[in-house]
Backbone as CSV, one residue per row, in Angstrom:
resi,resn,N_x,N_y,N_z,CA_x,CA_y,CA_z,C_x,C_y,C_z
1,UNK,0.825,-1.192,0.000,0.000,0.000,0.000,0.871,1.258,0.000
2,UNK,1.712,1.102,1.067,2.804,2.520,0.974,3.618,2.533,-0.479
3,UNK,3.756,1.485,-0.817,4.733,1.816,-2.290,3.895,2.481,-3.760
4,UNK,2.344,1.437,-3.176,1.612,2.117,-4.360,1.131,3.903,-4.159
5,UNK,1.097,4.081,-3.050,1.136,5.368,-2.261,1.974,6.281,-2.955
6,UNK,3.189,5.829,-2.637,4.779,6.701,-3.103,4.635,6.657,-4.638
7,UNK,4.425,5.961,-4.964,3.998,5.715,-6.655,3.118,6.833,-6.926
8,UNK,2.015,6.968,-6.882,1.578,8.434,-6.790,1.808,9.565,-6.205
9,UNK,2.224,9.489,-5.626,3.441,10.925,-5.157,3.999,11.138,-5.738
10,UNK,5.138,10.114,-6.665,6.062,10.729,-7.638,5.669,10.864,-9.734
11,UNK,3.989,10.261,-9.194,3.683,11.077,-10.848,2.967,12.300,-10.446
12,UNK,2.546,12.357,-8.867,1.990,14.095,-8.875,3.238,14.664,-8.868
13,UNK,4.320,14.621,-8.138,5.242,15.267,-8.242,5.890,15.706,-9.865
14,UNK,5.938,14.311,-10.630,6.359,14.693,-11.847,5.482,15.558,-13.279
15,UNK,4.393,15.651,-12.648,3.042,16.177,-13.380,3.471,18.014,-13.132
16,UNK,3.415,17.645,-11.898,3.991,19.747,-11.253,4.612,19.715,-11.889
17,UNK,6.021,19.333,-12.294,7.361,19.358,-12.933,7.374,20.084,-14.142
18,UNK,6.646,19.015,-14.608,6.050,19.157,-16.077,5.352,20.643,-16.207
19,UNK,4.458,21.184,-15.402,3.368,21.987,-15.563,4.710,23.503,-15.369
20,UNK,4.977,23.048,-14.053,6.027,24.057,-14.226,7.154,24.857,-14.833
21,UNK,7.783,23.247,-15.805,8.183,23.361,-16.702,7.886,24.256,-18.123
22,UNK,6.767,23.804,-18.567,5.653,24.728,-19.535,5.333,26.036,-18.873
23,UNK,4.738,26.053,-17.953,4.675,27.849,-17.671,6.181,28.428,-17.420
24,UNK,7.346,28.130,-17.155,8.397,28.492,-17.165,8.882,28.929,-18.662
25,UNK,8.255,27.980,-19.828,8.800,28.140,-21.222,7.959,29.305,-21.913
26,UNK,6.409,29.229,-21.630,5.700,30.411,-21.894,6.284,31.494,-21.495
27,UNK,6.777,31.415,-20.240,7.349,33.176,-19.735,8.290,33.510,-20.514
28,UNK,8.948,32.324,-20.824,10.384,32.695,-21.679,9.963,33.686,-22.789
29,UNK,9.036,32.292,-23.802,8.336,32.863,-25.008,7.848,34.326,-25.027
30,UNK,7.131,34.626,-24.110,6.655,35.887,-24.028,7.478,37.354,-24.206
31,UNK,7.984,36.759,-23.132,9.117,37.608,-22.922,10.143,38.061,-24.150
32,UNK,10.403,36.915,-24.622,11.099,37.084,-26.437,10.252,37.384,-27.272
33,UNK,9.517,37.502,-27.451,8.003,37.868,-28.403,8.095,39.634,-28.040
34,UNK,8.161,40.040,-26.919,8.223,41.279,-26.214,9.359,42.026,-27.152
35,UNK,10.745,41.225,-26.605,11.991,42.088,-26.830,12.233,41.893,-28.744
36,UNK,11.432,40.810,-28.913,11.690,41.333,-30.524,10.573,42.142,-31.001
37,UNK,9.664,42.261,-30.443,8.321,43.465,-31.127,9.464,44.933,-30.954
38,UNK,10.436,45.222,-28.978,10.197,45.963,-29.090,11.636,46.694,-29.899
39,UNK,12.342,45.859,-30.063,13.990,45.492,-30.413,13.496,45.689,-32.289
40,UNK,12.605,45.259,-32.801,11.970,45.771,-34.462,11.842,47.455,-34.682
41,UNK,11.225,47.576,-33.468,10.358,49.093,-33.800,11.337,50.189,-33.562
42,UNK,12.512,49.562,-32.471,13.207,50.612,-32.179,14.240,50.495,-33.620
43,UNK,14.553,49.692,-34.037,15.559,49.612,-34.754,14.821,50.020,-36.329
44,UNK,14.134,49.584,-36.500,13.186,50.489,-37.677,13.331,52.038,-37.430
45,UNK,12.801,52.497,-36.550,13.689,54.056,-36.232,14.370,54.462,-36.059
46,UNK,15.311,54.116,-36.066,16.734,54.488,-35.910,17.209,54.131,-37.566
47,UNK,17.261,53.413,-38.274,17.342,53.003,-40.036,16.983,53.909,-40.253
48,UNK,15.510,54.493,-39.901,14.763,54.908,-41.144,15.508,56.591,-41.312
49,UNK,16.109,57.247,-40.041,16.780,58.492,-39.742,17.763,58.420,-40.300
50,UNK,18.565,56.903,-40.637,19.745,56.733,-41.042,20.163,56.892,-42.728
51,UNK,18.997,56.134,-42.888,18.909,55.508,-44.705,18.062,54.832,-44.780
52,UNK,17.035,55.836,-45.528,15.694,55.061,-45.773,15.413,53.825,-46.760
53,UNK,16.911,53.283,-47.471,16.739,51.996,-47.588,17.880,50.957,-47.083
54,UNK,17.999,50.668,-46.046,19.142,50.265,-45.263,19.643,48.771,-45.878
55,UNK,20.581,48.776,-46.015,21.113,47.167,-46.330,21.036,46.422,-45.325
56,UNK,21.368,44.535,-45.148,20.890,43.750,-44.269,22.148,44.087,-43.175
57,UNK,23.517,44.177,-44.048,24.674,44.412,-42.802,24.117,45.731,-41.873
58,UNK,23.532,47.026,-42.474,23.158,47.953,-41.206,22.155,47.206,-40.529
59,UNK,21.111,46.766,-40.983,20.134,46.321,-40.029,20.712,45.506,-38.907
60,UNK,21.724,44.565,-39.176,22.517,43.472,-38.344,23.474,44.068,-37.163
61,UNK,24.054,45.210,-38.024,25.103,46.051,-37.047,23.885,47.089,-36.076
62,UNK,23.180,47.515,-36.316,21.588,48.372,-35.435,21.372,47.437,-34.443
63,UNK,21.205,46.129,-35.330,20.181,45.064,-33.925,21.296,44.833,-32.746
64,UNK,22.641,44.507,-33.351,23.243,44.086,-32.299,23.952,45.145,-31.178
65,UNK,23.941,46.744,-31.732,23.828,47.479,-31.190,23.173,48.289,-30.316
66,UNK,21.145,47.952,-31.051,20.545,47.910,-29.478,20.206,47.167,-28.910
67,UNK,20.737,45.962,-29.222,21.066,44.870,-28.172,21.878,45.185,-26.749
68,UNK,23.013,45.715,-27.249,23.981,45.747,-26.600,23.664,46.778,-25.582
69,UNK,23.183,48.071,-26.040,22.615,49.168,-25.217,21.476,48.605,-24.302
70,UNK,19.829,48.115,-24.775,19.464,47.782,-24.321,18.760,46.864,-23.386
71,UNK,19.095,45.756,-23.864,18.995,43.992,-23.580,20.689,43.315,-23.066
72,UNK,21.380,43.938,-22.984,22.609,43.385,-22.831,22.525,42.088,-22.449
73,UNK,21.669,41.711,-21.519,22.030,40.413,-20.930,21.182,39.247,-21.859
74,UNK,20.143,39.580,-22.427,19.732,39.110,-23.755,21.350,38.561,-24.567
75,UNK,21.312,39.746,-25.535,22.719,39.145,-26.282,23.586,38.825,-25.581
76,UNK,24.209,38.985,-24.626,25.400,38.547,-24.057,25.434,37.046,-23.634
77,UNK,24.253,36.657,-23.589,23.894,35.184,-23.181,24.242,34.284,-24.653
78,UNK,24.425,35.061,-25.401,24.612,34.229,-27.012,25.968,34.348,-27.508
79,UNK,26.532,33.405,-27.975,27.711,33.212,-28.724,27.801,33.996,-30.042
80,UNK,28.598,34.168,-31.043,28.315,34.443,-32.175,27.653,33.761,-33.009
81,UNK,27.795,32.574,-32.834,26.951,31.617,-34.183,25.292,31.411,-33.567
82,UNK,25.355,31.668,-31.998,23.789,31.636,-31.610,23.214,33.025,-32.354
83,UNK,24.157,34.135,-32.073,23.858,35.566,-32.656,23.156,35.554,-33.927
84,UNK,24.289,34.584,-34.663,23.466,34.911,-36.286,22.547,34.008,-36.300
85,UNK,22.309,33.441,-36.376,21.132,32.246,-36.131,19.701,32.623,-35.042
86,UNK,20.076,33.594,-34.303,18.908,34.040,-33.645,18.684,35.553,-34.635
87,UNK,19.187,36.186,-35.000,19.118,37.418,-35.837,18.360,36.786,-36.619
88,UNK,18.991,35.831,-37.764,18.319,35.678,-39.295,17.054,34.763,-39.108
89,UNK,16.912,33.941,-37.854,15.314,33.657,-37.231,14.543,34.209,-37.020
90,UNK,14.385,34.938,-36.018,14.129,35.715,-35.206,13.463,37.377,-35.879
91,UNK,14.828,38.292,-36.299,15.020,39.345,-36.629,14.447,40.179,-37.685
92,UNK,15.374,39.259,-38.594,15.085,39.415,-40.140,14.168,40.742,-40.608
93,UNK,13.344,39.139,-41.003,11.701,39.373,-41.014,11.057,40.554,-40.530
94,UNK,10.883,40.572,-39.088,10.230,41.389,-38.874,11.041,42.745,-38.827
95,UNK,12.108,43.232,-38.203,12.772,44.293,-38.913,12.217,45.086,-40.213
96,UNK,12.663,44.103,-41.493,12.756,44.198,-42.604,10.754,45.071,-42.617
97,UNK,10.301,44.266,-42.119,8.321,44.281,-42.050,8.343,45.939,-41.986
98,UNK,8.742,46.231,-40.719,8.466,47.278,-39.408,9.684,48.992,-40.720
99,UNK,10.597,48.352,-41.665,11.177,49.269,-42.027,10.432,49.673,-43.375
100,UNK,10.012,48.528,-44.162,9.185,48.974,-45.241,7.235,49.120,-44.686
101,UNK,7.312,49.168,-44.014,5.816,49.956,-42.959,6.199,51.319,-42.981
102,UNK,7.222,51.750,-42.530,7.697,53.031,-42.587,7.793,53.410,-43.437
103,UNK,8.688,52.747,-44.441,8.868,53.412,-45.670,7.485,53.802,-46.955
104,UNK,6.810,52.314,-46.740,5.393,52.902,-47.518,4.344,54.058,-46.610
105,UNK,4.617,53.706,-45.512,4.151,55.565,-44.694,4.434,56.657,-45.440
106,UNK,5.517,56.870,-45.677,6.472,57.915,-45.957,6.252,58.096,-47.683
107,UNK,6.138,57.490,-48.009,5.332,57.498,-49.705,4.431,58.186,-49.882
């Protein structure tokens, strides 16, 4: 009886785990969903003051610059090859979105 007991103790225990696990990964998610909405918009403004049609190396040298200013511990947690690989995932795209939004504004 006690073992079948302990036996359920350690799938409630491993069920929390689990649950905790997942709301731990959502916060993550969120949280990165956040810093690239807000890491796009800033860096779209700052391009668009710069050169209203920016090449991918400025956009790359911008991001990792307000990275560095503002998220530091964001990028600093990444290697270089995580860098480019989270940029050209991640970045890109929406950058690129958020600069020609502006630019057809401005038309």
């Amino acid at each position: 009886m006690l073992i079948g007991l302990s036996k359920k103790v350690d799938r409630l225990e491993q069920k929390i785990l689990n649950m905790d696990n997942r709301m731990s990964e959502s916060l993550n998610l969120s949280n990165e969903t956040k810093i690239v909405k807000q890491t796009c918009a800033a860096i779209a403004k700052w391009l668009i003051v710069k050169n209203i049609y920016p090449t991918e190396d400025q956009f790359k040298v911008e991001t990792k610059e307000y990275l560095l200013e503002n998220e530091a511990d964001f990028y600093e947690g990444m290697d270089n090859r995580d860098w480019n690989i989270y940029y050209k995932d991640k970045l890109t795209k929406p950058v690129n979105f958020f600069i020609n939004s502006i630019t057809f504004a401005l038309c």
